[in-house]
C-alpha positions as CSV (number, residue, x, y, z in Angstrom):
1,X,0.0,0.0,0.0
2,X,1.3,3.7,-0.8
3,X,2.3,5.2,2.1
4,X,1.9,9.2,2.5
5,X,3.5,11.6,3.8
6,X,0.6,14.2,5.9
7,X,0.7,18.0,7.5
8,X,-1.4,18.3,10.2
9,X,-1.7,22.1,10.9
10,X,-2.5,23.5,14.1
11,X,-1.2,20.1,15.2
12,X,-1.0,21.3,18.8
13,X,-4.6,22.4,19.4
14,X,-7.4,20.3,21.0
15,X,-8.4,19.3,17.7
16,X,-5.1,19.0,15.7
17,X,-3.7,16.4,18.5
18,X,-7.2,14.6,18.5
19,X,-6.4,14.0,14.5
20,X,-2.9,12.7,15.0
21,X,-4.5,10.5,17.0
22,X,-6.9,9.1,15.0
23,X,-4.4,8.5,11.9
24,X,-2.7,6.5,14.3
25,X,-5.6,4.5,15.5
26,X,-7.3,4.2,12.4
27,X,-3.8,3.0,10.9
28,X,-4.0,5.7,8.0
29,X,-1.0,5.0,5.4
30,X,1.6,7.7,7.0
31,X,5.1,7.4,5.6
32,X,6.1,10.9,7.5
33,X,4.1,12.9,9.7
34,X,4.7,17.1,9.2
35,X,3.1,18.7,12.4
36,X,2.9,22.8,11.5
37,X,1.4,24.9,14.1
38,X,2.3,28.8,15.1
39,X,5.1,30.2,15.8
40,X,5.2,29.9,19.8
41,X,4.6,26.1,19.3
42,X,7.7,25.0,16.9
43,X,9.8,23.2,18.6
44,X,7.5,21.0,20.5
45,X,6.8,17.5,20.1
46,X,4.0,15.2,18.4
47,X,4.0,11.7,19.3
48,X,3.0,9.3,16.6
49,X,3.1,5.7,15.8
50,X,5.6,5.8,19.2
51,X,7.7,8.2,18.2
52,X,8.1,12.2,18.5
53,X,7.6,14.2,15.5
54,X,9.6,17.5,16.3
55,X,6.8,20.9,15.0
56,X,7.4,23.2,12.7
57,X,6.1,26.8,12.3
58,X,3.5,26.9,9.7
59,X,4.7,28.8,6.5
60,X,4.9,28.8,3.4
61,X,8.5,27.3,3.2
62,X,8.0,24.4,5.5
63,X,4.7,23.7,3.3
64,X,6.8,23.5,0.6
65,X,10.0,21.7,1.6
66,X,7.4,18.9,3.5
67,X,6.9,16.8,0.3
68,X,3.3,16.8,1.4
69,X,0.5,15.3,-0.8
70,X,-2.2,15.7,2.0
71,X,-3.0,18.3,4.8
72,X,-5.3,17.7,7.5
73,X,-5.8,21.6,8.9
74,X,-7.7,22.8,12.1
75,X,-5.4,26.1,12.8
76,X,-8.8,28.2,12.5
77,X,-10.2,30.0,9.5
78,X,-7.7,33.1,8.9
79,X,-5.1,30.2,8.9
80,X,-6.6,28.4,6.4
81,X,-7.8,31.1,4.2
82,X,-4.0,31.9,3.9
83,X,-2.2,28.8,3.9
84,X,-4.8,26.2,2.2
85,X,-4.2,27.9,-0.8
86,X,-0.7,27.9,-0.9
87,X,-1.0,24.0,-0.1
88,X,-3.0,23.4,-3.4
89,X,-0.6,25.8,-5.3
90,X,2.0,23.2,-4.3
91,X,0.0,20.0,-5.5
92,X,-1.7,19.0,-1.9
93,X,-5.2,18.3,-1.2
94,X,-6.3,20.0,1.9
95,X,-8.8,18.6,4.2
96,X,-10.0,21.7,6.4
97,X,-11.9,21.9,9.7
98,X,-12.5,25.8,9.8
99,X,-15.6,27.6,8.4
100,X,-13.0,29.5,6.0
101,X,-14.4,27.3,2.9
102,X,-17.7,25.7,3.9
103,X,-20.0,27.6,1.9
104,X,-17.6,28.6,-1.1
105,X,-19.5,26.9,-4.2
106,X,-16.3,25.7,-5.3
107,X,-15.1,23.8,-2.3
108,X,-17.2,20.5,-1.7
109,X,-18.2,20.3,2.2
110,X,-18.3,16.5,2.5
111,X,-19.4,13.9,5.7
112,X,-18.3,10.7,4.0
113,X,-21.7,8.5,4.8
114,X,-23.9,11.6,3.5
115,X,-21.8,12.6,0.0
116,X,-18.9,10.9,-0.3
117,X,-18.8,11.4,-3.7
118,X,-18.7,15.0,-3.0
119,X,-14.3,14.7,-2.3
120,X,-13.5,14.1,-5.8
121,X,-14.1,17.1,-7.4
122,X,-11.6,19.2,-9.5
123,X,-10.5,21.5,-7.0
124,X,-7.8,20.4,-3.9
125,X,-9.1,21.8,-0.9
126,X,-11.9,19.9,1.0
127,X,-14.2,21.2,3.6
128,X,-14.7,19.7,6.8
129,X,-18.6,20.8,8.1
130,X,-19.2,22.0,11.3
131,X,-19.7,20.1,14.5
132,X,-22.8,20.0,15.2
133,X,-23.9,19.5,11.5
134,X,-22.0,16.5,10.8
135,X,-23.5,14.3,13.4
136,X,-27.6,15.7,12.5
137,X,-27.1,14.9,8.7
138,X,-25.6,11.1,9.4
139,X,-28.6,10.8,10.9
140,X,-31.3,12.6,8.3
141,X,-29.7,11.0,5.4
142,X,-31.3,7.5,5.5
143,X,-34.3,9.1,6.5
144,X,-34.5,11.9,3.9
145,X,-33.7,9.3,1.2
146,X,-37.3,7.2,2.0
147,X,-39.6,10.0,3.5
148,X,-38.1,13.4,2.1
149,X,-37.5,15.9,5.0
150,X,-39.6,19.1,4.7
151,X,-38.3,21.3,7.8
152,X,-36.4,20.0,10.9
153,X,-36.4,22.3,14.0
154,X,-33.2,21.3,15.8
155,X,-32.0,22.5,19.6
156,X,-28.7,21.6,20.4
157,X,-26.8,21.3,23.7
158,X,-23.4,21.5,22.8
159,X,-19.9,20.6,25.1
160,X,-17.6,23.3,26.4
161,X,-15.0,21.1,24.3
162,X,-16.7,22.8,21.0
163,X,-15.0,26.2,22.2
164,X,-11.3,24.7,22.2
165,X,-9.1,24.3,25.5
166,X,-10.0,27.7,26.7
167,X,-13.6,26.7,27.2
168,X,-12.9,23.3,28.6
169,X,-10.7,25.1,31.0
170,X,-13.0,27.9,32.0
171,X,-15.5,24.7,32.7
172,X,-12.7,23.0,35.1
173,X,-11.7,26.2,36.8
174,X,-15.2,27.5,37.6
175,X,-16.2,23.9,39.0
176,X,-13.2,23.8,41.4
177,X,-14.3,27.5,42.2
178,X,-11.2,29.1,40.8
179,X,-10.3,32.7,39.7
180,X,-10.8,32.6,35.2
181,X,-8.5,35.2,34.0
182,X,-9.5,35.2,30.7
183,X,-12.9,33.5,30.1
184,X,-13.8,32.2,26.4
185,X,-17.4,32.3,27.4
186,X,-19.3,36.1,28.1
187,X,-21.2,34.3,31.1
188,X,-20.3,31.7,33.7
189,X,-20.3,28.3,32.5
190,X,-20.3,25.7,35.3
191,X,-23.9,24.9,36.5
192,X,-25.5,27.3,33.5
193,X,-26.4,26.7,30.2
194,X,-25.9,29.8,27.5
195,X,-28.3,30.6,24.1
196,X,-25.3,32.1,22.5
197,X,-22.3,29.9,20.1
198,X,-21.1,32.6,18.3
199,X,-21.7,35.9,17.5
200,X,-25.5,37.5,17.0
201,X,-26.2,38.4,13.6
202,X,-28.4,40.9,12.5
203,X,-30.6,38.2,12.2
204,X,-31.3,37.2,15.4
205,X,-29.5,34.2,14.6
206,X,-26.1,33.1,15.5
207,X,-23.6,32.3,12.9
208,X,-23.2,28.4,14.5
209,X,-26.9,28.6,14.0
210,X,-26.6,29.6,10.6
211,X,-24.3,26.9,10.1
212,X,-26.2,24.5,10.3
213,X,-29.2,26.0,8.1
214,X,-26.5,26.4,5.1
215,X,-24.1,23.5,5.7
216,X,-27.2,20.7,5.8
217,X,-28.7,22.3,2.7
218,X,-25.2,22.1,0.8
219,X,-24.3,18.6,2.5
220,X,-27.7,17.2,1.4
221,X,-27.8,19.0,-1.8
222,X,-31.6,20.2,-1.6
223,X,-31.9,23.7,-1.0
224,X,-35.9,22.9,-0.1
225,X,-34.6,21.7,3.1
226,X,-35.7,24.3,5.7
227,X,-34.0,24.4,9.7
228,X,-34.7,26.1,12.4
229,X,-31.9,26.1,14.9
230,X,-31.0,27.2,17.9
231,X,-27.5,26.4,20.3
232,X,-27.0,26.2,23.5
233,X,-23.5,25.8,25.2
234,X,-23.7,23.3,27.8
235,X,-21.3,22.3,30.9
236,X,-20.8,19.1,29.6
237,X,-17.5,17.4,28.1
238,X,-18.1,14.2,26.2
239,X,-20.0,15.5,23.1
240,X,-22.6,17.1,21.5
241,X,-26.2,16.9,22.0
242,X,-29.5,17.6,19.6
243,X,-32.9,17.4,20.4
244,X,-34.4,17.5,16.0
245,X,-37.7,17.1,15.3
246,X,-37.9,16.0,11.7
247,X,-41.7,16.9,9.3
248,X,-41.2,14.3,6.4
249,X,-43.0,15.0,3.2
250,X,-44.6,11.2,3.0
251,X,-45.8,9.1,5.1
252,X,-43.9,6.5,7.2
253,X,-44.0,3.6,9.7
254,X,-42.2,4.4,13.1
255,X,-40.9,0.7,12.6
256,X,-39.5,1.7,9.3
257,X,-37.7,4.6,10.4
258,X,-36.1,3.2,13.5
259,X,-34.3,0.2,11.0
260,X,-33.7,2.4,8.6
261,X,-30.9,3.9,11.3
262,X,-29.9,0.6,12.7
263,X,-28.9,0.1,9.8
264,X,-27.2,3.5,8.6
265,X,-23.2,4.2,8.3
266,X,-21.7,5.6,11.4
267,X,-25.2,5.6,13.2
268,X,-26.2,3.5,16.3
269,X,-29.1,3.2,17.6
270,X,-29.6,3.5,21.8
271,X,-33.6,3.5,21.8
272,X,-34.9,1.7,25.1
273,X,-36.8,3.9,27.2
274,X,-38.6,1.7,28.9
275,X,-35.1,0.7,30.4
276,X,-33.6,4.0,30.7
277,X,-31.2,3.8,27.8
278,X,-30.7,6.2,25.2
279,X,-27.9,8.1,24.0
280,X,-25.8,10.5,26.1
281,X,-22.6,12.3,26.0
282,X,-20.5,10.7,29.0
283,X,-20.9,7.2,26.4
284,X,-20.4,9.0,22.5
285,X,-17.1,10.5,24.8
286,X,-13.8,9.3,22.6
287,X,-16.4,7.2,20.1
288,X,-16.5,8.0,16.5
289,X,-20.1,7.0,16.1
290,X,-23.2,8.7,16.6
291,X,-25.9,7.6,18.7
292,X,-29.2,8.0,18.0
293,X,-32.7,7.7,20.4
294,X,-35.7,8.9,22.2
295,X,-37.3,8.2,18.5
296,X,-41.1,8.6,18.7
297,X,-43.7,10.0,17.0
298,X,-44.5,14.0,16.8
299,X,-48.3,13.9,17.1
300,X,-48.5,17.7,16.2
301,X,-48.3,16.8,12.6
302,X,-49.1,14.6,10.3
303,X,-45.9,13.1,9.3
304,X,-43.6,14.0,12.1
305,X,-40.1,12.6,13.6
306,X,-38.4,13.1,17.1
307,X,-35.1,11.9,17.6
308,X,-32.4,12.5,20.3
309,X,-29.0,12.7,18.4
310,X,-25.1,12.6,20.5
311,X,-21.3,12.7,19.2
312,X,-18.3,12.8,20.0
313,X,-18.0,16.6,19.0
314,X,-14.2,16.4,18.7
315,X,-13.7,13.0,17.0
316,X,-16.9,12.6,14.5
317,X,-17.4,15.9,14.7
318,X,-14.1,16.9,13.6
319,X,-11.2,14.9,13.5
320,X,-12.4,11.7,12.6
321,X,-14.7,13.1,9.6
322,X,-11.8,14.7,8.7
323,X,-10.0,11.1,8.9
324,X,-12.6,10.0,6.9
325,X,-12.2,12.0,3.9
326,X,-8.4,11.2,3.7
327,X,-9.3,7.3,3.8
328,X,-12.2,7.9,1.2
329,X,-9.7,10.0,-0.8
330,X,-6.9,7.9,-0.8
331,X,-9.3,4.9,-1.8
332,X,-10.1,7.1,-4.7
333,X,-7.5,7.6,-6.0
């Protein structure tokens, strides 16, 4: 098997480390492993495979002396904006986590068990979809394939590890009752939930909640798609949350529906009420699946669908999709 040799950029954040450490569990084909990351981090050590793999600043000639033909990036979306480009000038195919390229017509926005087709377009830079995104469209796509989804109203109840290290740590501090010099969050976050991922648009909306309107739309390819979001940063740690309710354009059997996701890509099923199971974020914590219950009926309408959706909002939700593409691409290739 060809081996490769793979950037990861912004290989020292939360998200960067968590992809290092899925190419090594996942056993992706690395010949050489080029960690890039800023300026204050160069020098520092990756571990992969058992070994340390010594950081590099990320510029434009360490990009070019790496020999790269893939780049996994999470350095945020200025970062990308600059440097993606100048990857694909020199011949490799980016894979990127930011929101820098999402909704750019050119770039394909790809969650392998939704479009995989989607990564092998002309172009070399890949989009990576938002969080909280990824894990509701695993889970719509059987369904909108049989019954054809005509609005889903979503709430979501998404982790303090969505906001990077600085919100996980503004979560640890303020439980232990410590002094936060510089929050990441406006409000206090232990023992409080807050209506507010990123910032107010004129709208009313949030841009995370505008997110997921666009990003479903372009993942699903069908504009006629209509969502109605709203976010909520939680104090929890092991993933994201959703509470959708789904209004299908035909008719289905509750039956139907529920093995229609048993039987989905990436998607378990955790449906036992009566029992007291169903999916939560302390078990999608470190999974790359996501879990799917609390699937009933929505007697308000005629043809109506609640579910109960949780990930793993660092590994599906970001590193492993991004994973994901590079096995999908490789395999295409």
């Amino acid at each position: 098997m060809k081996r490769y040799t793979v950037i990861v950029a912004g290989a020292t954040g939360m998200v960067g480390r968590k992809m290092v450490q899925v190419l090594e569990e996942r056993a992706f084909p690395v010949e050489r492993l080029v960690p890039l990351a800023s300026k204050r981090s160069e020098g520092l050590n990756v571990t992969f495979n058992g070994r340390p793999w010594k950081v590099q600043e990320l510029s434009e000639t360490n990009i070019r002396s790496s020999g790269a033909e893939l780049a996994l990036f999470s350095a945020g979306g200025s970062v990308s904006r600059e440097f993606a480009p100048i990857c694909a000038g020199y011949g490799i195919t980016v894979i990127d986590n930011s929101s820098a390229w999402r909704m750019d017509p050119a770039v394909p926005l790809v969650v392998p068990e939704v479009n995989r087709a989607a990564i092998f377009g002309p172009g070399r830079i890949i989009a990576n979809p938002n969080c909280s995104t990824i894990q509701m469209v695993v889970v719509l796509k059987p369904l909108h394939d049989a019954f054809r989804i005509r609005r889903v109203v979503v709430s979501t109840y998404q982790s303090v590890t969505g906001a990077g290290q600085k919100g996980y740590d503004q979560l640890m501090k303020e439980w232990k009752e410590e002094t936060v010099a510089h929050p990441k969050f406006p409000y206090q976050i232990a023992f409080n939930c807050l209506p507010h991922i990123d910032e107010f648009t004129e709208s009313g909306y949030t841009k995370e909640e505008l997110k997921m309107v666009n990003e479903t739309k372009k993942i699903m390819g069908d504009d006629s798609i209509q969502v109605s979001p709203t976010c909520v940063r939680v104090p929890s740690i092991g993933g994201h949350s959703e509470s959708v309710n789904i209004e299908f354009e035909r008719p289905f059997e509750l039956a139907e529906a529920v093995a229609m996701l048993a039987k989905a890509p990436g998607v378990v099923v955790v449906d036992d009420p009566a029992n007291k199971k169903y999916p939560m974020p302390i078990h999608a914590h470190d999974r790359d699946e996501t879990f799917v219950g609390r699937i009933r009926r929505d007697p308000s309408v005629p043809n109506g669908l609640n579910l109960w959706i949780v990930s793993d909002n660092i590994r599906k939700g970001a590193a492993t999709n991004a994973v994901q593409i590079a096995e999908e691409w490789i395999k295409g290739r």
